[in-house]
LOKE-688186 format. One record per residue (C-alpha): residue number from 0; chain; residue in three letters; x, y negated, z. Coordinates in nm, 3 decimals, padded with zeros to 5 digits. Each point is the difference from the previous one (the first is absolute). Layout:
// residues N
{num NUM&cadena A&residuo ala&x X&y Y&z Z} $
...
//
This chain:
// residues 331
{num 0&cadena A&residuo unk&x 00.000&y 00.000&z 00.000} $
{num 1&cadena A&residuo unk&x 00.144&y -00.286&z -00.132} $
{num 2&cadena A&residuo unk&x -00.095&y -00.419&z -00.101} $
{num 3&cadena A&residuo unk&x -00.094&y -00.029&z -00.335} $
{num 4&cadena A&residuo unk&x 00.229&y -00.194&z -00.275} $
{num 5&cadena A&residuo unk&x -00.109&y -00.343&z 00.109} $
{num 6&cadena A&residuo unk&x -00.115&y 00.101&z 00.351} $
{num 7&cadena A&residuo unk&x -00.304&y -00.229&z -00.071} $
{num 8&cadena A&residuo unk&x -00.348&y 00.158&z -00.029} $
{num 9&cadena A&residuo unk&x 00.047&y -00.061&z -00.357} $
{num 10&cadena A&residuo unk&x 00.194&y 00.318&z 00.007} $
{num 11&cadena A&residuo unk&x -00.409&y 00.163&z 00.001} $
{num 12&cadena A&residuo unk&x 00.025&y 00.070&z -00.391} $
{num 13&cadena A&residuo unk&x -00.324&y -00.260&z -00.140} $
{num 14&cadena A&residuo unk&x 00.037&y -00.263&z 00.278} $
{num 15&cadena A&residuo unk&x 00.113&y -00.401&z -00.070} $
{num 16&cadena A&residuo unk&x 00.027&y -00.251&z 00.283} $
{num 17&cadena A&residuo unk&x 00.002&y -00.396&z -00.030} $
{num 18&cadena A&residuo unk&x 00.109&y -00.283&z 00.235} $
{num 19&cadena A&residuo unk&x -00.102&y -00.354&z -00.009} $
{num 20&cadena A&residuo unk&x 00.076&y -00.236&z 00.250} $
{num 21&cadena A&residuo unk&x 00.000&y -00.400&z 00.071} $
{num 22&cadena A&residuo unk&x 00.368&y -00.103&z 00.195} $
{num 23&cadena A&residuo unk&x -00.186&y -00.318&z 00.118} $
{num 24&cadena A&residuo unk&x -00.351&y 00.192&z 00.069} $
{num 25&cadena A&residuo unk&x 00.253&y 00.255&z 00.177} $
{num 26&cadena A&residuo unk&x -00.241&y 00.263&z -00.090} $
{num 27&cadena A&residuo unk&x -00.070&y 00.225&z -00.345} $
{num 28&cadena A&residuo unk&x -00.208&y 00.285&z -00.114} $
{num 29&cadena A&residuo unk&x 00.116&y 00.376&z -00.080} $
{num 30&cadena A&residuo unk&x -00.175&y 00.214&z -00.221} $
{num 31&cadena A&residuo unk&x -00.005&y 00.350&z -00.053} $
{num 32&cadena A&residuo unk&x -00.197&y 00.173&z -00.352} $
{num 33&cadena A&residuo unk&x 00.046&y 00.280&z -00.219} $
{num 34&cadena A&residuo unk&x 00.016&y 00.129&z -00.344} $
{num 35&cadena A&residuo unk&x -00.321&y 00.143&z 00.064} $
{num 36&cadena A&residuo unk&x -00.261&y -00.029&z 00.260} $
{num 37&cadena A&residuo unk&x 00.119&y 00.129&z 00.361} $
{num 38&cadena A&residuo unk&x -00.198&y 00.214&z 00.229} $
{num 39&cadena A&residuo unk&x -00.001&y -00.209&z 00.322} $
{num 40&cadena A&residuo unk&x -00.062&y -00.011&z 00.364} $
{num 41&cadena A&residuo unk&x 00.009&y -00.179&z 00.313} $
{num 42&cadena A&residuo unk&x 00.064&y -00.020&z 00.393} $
{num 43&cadena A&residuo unk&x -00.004&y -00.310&z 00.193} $
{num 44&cadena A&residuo unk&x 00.176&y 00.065&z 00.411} $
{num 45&cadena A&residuo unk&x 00.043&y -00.377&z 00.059} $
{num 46&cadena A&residuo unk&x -00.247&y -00.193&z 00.218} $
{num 47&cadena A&residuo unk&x -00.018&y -00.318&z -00.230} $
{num 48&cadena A&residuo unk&x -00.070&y 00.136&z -00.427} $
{num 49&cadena A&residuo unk&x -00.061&y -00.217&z -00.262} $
{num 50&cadena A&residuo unk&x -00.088&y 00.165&z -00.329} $
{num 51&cadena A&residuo unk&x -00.156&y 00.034&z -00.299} $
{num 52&cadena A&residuo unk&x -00.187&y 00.239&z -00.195} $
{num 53&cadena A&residuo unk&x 00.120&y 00.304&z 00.272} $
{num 54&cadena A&residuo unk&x -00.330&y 00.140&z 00.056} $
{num 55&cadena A&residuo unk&x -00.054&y 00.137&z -00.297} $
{num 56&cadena A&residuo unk&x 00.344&y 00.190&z 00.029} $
{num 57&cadena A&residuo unk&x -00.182&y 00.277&z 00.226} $
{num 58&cadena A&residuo unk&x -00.029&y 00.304&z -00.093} $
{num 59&cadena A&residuo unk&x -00.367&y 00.019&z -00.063} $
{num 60&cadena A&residuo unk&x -00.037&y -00.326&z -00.189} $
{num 61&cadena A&residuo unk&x -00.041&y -00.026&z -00.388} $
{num 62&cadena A&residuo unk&x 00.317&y -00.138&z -00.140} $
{num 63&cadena A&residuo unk&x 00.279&y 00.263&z 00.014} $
{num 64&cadena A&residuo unk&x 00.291&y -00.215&z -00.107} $
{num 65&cadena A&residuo unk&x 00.147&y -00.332&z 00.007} $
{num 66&cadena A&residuo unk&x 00.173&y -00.218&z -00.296} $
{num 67&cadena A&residuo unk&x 00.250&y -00.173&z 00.260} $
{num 68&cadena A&residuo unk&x 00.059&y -00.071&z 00.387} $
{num 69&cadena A&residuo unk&x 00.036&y -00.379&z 00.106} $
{num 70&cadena A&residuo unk&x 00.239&y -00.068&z 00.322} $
{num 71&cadena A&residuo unk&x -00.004&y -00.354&z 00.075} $
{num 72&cadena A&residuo unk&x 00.115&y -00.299&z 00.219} $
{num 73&cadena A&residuo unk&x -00.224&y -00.288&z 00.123} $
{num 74&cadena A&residuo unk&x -00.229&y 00.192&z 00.220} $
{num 75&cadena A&residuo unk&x -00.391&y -00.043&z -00.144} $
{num 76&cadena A&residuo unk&x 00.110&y -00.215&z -00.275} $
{num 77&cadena A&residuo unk&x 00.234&y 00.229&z -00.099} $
{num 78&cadena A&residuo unk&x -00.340&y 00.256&z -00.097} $
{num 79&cadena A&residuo unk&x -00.034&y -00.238&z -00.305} $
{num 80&cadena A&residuo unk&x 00.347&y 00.140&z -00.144} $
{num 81&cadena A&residuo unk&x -00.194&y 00.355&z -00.096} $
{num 82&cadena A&residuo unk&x -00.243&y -00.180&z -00.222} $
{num 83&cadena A&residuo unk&x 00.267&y -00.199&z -00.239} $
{num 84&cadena A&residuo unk&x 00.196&y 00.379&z -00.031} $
{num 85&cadena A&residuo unk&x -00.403&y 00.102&z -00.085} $
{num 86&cadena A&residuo unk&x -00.040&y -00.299&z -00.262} $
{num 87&cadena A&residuo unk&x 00.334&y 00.179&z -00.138} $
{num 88&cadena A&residuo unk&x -00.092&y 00.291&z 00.006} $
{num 89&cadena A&residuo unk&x -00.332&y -00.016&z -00.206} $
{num 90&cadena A&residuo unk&x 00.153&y -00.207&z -00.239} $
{num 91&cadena A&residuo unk&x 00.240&y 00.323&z -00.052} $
{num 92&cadena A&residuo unk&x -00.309&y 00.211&z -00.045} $
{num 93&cadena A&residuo unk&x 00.037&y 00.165&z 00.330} $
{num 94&cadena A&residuo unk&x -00.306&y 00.075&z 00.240} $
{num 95&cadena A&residuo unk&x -00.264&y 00.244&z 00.072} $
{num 96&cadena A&residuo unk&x -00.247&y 00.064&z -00.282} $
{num 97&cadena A&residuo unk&x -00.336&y -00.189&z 00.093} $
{num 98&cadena A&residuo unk&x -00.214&y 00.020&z -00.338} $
{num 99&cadena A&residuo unk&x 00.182&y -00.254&z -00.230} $
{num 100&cadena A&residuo unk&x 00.176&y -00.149&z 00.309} $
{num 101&cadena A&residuo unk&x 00.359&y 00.133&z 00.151} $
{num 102&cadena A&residuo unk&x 00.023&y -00.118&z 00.386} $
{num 103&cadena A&residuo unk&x 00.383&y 00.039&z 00.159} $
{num 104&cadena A&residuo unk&x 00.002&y 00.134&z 00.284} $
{num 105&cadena A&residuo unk&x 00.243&y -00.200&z 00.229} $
{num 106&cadena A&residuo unk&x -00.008&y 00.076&z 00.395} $
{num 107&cadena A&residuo unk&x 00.221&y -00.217&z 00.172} $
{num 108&cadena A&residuo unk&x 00.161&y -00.094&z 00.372} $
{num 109&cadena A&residuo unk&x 00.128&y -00.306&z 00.099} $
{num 110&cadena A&residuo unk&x 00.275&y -00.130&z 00.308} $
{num 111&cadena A&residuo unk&x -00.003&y -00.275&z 00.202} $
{num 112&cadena A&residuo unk&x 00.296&y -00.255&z -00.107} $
{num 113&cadena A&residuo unk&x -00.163&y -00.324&z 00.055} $
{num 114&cadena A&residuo unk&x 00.229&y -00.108&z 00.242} $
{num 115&cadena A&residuo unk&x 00.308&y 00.071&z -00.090} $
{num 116&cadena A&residuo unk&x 00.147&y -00.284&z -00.121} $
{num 117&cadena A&residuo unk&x -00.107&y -00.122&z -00.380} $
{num 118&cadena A&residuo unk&x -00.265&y -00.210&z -00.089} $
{num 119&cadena A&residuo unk&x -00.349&y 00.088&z -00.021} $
{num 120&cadena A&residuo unk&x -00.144&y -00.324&z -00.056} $
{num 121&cadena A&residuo unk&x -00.105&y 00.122&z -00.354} $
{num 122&cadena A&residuo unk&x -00.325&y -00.150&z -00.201} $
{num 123&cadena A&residuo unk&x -00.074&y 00.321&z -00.126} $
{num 124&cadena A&residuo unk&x 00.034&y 00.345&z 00.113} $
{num 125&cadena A&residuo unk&x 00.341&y 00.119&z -00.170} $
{num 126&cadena A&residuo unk&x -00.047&y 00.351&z 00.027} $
{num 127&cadena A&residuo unk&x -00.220&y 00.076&z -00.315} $
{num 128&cadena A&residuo unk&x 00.307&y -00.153&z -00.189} $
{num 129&cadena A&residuo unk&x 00.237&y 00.222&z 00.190} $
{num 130&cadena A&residuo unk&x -00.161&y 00.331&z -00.068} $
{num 131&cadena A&residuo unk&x -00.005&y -00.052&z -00.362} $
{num 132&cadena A&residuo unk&x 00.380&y -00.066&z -00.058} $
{num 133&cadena A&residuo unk&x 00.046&y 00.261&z 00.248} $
{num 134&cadena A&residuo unk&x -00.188&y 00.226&z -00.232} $
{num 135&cadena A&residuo unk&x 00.159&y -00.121&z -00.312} $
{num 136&cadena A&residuo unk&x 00.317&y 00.061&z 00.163} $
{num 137&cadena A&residuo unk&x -00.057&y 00.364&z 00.073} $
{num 138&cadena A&residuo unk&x 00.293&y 00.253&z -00.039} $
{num 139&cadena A&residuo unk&x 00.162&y 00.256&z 00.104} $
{num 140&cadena A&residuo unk&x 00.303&y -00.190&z 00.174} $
{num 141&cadena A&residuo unk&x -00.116&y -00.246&z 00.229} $
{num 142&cadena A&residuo unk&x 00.156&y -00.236&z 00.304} $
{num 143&cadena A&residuo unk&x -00.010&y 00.110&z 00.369} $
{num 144&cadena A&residuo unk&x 00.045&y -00.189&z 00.279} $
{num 145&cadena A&residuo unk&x -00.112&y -00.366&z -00.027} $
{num 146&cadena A&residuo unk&x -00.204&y 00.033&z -00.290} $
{num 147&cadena A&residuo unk&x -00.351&y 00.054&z -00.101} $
{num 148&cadena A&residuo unk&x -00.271&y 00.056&z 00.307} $
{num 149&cadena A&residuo unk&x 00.362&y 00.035&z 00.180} $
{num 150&cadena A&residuo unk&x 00.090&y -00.379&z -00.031} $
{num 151&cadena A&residuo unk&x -00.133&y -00.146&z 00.259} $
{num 152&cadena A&residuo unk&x -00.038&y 00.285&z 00.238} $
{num 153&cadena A&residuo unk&x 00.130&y 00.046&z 00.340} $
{num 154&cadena A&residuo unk&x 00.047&y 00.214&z 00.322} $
{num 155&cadena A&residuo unk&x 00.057&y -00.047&z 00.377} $
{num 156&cadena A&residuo unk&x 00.319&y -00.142&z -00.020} $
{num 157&cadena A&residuo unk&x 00.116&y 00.046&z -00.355} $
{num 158&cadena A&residuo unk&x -00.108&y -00.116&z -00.344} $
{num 159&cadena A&residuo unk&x -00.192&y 00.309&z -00.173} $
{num 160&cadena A&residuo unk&x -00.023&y 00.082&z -00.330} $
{num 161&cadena A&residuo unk&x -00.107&y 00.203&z -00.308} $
{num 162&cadena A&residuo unk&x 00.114&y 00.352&z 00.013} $
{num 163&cadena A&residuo unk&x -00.020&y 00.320&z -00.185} $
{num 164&cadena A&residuo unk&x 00.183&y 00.355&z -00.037} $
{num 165&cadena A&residuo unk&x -00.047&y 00.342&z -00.147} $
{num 166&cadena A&residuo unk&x 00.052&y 00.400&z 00.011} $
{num 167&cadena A&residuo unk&x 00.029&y 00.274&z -00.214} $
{num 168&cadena A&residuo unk&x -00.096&y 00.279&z 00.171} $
{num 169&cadena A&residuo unk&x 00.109&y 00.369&z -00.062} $
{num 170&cadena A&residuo unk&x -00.352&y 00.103&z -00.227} $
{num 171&cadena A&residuo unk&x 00.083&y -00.293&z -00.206} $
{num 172&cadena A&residuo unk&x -00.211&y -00.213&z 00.132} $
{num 173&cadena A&residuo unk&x 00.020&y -00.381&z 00.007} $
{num 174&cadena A&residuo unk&x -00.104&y -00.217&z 00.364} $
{num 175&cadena A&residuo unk&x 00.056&y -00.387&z 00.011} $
{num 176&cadena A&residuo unk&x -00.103&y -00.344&z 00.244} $
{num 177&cadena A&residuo unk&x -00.059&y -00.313&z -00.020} $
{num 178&cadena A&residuo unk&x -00.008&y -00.243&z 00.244} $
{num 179&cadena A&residuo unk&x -00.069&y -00.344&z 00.120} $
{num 180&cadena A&residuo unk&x 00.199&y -00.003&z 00.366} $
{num 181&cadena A&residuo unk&x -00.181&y -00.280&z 00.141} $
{num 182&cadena A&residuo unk&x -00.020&y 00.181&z 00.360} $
{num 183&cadena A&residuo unk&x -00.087&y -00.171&z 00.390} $
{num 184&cadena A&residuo unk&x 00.236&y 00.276&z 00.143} $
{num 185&cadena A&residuo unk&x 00.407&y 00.086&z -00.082} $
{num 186&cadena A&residuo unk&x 00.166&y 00.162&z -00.277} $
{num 187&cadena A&residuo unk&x 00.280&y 00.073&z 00.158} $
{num 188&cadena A&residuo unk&x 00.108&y 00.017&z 00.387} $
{num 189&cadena A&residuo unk&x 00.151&y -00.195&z 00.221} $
{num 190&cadena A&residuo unk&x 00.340&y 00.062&z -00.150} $
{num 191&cadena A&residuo unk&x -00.083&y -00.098&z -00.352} $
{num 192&cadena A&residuo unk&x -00.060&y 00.383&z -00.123} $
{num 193&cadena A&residuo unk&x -00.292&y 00.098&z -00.232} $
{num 194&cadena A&residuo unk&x -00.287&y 00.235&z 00.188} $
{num 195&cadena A&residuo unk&x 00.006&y 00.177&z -00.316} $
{num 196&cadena A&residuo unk&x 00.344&y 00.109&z -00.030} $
{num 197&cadena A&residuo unk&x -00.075&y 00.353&z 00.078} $
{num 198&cadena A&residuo unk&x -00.109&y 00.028&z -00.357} $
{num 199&cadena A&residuo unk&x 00.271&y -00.218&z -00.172} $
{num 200&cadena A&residuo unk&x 00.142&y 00.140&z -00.348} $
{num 201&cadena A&residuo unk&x 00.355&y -00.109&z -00.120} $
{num 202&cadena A&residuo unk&x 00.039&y -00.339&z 00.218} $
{num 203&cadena A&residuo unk&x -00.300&y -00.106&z -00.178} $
{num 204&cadena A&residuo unk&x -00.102&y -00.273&z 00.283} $
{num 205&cadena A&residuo unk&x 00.322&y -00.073&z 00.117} $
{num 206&cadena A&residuo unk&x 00.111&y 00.375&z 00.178} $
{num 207&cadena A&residuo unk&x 00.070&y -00.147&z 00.343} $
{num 208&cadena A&residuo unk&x -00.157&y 00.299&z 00.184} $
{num 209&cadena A&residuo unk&x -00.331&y 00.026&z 00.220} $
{num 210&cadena A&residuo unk&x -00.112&y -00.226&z 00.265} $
{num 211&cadena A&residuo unk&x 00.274&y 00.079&z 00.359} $
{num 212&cadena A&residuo unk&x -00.309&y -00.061&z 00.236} $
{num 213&cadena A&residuo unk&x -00.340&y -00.098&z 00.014} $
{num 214&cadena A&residuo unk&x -00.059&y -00.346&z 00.008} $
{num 215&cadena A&residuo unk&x -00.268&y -00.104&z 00.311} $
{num 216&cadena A&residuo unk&x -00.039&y -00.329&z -00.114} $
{num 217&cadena A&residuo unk&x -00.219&y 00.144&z -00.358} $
{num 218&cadena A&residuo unk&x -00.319&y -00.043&z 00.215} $
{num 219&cadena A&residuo unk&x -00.263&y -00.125&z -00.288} $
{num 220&cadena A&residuo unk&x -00.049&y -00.382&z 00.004} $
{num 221&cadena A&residuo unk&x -00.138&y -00.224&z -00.294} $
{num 222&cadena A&residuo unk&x 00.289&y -00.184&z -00.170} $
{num 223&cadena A&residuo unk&x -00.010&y -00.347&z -00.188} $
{num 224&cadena A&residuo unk&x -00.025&y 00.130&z -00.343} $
{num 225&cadena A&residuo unk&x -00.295&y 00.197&z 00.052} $
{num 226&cadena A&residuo unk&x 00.037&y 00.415&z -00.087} $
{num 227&cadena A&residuo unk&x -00.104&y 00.287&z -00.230} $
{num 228&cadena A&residuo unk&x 00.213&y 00.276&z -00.233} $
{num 229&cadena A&residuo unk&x -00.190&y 00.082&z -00.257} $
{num 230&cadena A&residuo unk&x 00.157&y 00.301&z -00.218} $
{num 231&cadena A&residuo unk&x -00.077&y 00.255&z -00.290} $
{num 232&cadena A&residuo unk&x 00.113&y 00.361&z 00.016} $
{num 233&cadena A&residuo unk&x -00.015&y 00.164&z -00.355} $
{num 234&cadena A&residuo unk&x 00.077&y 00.342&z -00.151} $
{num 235&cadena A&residuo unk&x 00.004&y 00.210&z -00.330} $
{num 236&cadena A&residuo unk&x -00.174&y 00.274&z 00.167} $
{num 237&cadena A&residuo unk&x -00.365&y 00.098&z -00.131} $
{num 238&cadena A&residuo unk&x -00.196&y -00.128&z 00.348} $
{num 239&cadena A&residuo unk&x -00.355&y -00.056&z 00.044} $
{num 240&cadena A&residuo unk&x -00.130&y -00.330&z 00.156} $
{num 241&cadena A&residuo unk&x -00.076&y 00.174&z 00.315} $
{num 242&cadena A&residuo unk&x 00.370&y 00.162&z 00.026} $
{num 243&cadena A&residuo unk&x 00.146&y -00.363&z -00.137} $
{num 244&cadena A&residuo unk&x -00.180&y -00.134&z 00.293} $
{num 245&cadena A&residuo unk&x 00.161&y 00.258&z 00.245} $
{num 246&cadena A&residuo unk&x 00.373&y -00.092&z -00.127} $
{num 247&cadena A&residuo unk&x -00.111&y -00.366&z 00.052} $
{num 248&cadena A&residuo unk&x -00.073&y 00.107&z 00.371} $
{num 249&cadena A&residuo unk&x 00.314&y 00.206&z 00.014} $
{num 250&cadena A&residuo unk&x 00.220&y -00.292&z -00.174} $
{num 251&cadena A&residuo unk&x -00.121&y -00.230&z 00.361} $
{num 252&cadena A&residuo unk&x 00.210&y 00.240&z 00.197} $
{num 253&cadena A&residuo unk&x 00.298&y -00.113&z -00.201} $
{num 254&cadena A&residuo unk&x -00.094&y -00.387&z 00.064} $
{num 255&cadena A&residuo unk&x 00.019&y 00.071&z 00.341} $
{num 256&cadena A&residuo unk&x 00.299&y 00.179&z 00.025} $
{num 257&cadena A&residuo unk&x 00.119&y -00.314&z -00.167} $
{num 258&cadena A&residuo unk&x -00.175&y -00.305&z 00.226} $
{num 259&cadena A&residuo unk&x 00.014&y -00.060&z 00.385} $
{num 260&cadena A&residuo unk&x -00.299&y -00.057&z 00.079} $
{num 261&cadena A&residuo unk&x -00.228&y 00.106&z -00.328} $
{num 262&cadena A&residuo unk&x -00.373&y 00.042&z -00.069} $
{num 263&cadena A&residuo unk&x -00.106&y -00.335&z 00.278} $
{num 264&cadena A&residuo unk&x -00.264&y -00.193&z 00.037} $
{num 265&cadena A&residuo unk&x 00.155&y -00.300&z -00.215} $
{num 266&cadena A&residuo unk&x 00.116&y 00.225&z -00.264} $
{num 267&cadena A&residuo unk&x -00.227&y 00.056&z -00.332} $
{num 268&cadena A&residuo unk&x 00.242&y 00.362&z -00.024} $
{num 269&cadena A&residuo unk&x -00.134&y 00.155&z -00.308} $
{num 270&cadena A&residuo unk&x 00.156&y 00.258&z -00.244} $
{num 271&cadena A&residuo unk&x -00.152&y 00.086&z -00.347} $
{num 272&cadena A&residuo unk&x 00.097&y 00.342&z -00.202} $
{num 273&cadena A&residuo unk&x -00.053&y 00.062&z -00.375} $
{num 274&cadena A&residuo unk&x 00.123&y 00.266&z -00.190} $
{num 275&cadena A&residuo unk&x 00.027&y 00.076&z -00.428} $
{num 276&cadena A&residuo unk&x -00.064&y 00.353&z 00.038} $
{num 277&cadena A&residuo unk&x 00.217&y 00.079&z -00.226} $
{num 278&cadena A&residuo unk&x 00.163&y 00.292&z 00.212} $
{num 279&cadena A&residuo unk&x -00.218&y 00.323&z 00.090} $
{num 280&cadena A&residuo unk&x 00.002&y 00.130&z 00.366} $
{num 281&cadena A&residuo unk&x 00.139&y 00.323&z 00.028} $
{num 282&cadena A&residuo unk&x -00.123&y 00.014&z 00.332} $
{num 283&cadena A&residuo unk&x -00.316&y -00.160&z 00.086} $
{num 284&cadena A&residuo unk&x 00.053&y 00.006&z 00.368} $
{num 285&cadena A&residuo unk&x 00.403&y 00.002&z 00.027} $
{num 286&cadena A&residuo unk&x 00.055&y -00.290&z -00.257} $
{num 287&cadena A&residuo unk&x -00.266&y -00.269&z 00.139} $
{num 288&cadena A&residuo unk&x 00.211&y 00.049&z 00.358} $
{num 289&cadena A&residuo unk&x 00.361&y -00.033&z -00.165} $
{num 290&cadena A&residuo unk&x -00.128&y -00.293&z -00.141} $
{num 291&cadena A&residuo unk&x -00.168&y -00.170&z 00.242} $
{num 292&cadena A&residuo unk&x 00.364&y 00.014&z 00.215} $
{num 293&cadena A&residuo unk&x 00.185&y -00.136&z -00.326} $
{num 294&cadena A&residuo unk&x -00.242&y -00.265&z -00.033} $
{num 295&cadena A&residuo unk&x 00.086&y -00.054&z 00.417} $
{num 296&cadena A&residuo unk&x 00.381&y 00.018&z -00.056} $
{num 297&cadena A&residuo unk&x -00.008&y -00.248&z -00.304} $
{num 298&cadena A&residuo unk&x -00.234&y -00.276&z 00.177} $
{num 299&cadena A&residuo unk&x 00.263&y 00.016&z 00.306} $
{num 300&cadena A&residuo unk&x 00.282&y -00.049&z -00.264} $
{num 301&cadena A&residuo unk&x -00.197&y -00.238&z -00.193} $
{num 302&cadena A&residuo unk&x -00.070&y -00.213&z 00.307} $
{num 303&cadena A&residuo unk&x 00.398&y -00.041&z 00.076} $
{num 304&cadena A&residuo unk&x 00.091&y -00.085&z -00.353} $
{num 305&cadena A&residuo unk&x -00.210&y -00.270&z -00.005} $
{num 306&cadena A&residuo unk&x 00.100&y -00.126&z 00.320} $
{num 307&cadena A&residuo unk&x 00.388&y 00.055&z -00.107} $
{num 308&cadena A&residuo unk&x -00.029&y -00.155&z -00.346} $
{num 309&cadena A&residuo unk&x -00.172&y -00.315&z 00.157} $
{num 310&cadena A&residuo unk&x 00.164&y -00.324&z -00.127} $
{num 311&cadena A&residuo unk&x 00.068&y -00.331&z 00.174} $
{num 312&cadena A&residuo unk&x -00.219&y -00.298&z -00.129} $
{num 313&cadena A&residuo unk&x 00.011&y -00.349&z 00.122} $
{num 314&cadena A&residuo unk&x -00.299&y -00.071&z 00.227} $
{num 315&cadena A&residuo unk&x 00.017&y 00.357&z 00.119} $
{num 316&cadena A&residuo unk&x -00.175&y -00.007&z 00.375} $
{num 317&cadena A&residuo unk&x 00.215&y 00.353&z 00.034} $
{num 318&cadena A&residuo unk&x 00.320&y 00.112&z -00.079} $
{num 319&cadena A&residuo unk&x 00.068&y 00.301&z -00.255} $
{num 320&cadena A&residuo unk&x 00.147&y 00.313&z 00.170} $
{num 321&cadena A&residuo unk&x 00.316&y -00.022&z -00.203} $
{num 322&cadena A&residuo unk&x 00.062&y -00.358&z 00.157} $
{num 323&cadena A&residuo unk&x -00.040&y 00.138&z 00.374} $
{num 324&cadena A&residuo unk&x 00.233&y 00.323&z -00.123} $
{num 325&cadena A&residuo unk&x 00.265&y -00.224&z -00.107} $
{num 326&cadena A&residuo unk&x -00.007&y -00.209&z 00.292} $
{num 327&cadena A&residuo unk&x -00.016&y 00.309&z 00.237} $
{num 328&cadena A&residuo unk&x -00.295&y -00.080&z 00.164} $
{num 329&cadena A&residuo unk&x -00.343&y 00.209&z 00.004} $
{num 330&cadena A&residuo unk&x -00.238&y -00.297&z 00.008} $
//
């Protein structure tokens, strides 16, 4: 079991991701669509959601796939990004089939970043704007770190970030995350080390080891900037929506192996799963529980890369966890 080539969810064979973001706004828009509708699912463990368009993503509703997934900035506002990546969308032809009509289907979370530090004085609502050049700018490279629904995101004590990572497992096949790291509790410990370094690959978040000790000052607490990580989990593997819902449930263990204190009050905690299908299972029970871990492992990873690949900005209200490394200090 290895990271894919890019060690980006991109690495799920079908799947593009784009990033827009506004330096001044210090905030931006990630979106997340295939070559082909994606069977999709959702679990929300935070005490404070905002969405879009996720009840119709249980298992018993009509619509069985999605044309993209919208993770934004900008907290209620930030809703209005999923309709300009819907305006795009329709223009490309894409949507479910309603007579002569074709509706995209765009569920979408949102983070709390309106006090982090830009300017939100805006006339009108910037987001719709955002989610189309996000869309337009869909590929299967994309920025980590301070970019996209990443930019203007923060933790505890540390600026957060956009993050993603990927495994190949042994069957072939293919597990990735996303992530907007926008947490009220820690990323890493009181010494500076990730929570998720138990399930580092290759020095891929900066290989300085696990946590030494448990830090008793994580007790939850609202911060400044607000809260929520919002993340996708995606696989090649032919799941249902009700078993794409289970790895979404699964995929929370990983985000809280990866946050001191996860899944409060003042967090919106919310993971979506979709999946192309394109792999069979060739075992119905086996495969849905290797994958569910994966999708765990990879959100824990996820979470630290986008923490670790955080870049200063002026105005930052935090500092970047590569500024406190260099300086020696764990915040």
């Amino acid at each position: 079991m290895r990271p894919g080539a890019r060690n980006l969810i991109t690495d799920v064979p079908g799947l593009m991701v784009g990033n827009a973001d506004d330096a001044t706004l210090k905030s931006g828009v990630t979106v997340l669509l295939g070559d082909a509708p994606l069977t999709a699912a959702v679990h929300v463990m935070g005490g404070a959601p905002g969405t879009r368009e996720t009840d119709l993503l249980a298992p018993d509703k009509l619509v069985q796939q999605v044309d993209a997934l919208v993770l934004a900035g900008g907290s209620a506002f930030g809703l209005d990004a999923a309709s300009g990546v819907a305006d795009g969308l329709r223009a490309a032809g894409r949507g479910f089939a309603v007579g002569s009509q074709r509706v995209p289907i765009v569920p979408g979370a949102i983070l709390f970043d309106l006090l982090n530090g830009g300017e939100k004085d805006w006339s009108e609502n910037p987001y719709k704007a955002l989610g189309a050049q996000a869309l337009a700018a869909a590929s299967q490279d994309f920025a980590i770190g301070t970019a996209g629904a990443g930019t203007g995101a923060t933790t505890r004590r540390l600026k957060g970030g956009l993050g993603s990572a990927s495994v190949v497992l042994e069957n072939g096949v293919t597990v990735g995350a996303l992530v907007a790291v926008n947490a009220a509790g820690d990323v890493v410990g009181a010494d500076g080390r990730f929570w998720a370094a138990p399930w580092e690959f290759d020095d891929e978040f900066g290989g300085c080891g696990p946590v030494t000790g448990f830090d008793p000052g994580t007790e939850p607490q609202p911060k400044r900037g607000g809260a929520t990580t919002i993340a996708v989990v995606a696989t090649d593997a032919a799941l249902t929506k009700a078993e794409a819902q289970r790895m979404a449930i699964a995929a929370h263990d990983g985000m809280a192996r990866a946050i001191v204190p996860a899944h409060t009050p003042v967090d919106g905690d919310l993971v979506f799963a979709v999946t192309t299908g394109a792999q069979p299972l060739a075992d119905p029970v086996l495969d849905p529980m290797v994958i569910g871990h994966a999708a765990a492992a990879c959100l824990s990873r996820a979470i630290a890369r986008g923490v670790w690949a955080a870049a200063p900005v002026p105005g930052d209200t935090l500092p970047c966890w590569r500024q406190v490394e260099a300086e020696g200090d764990p915040a």
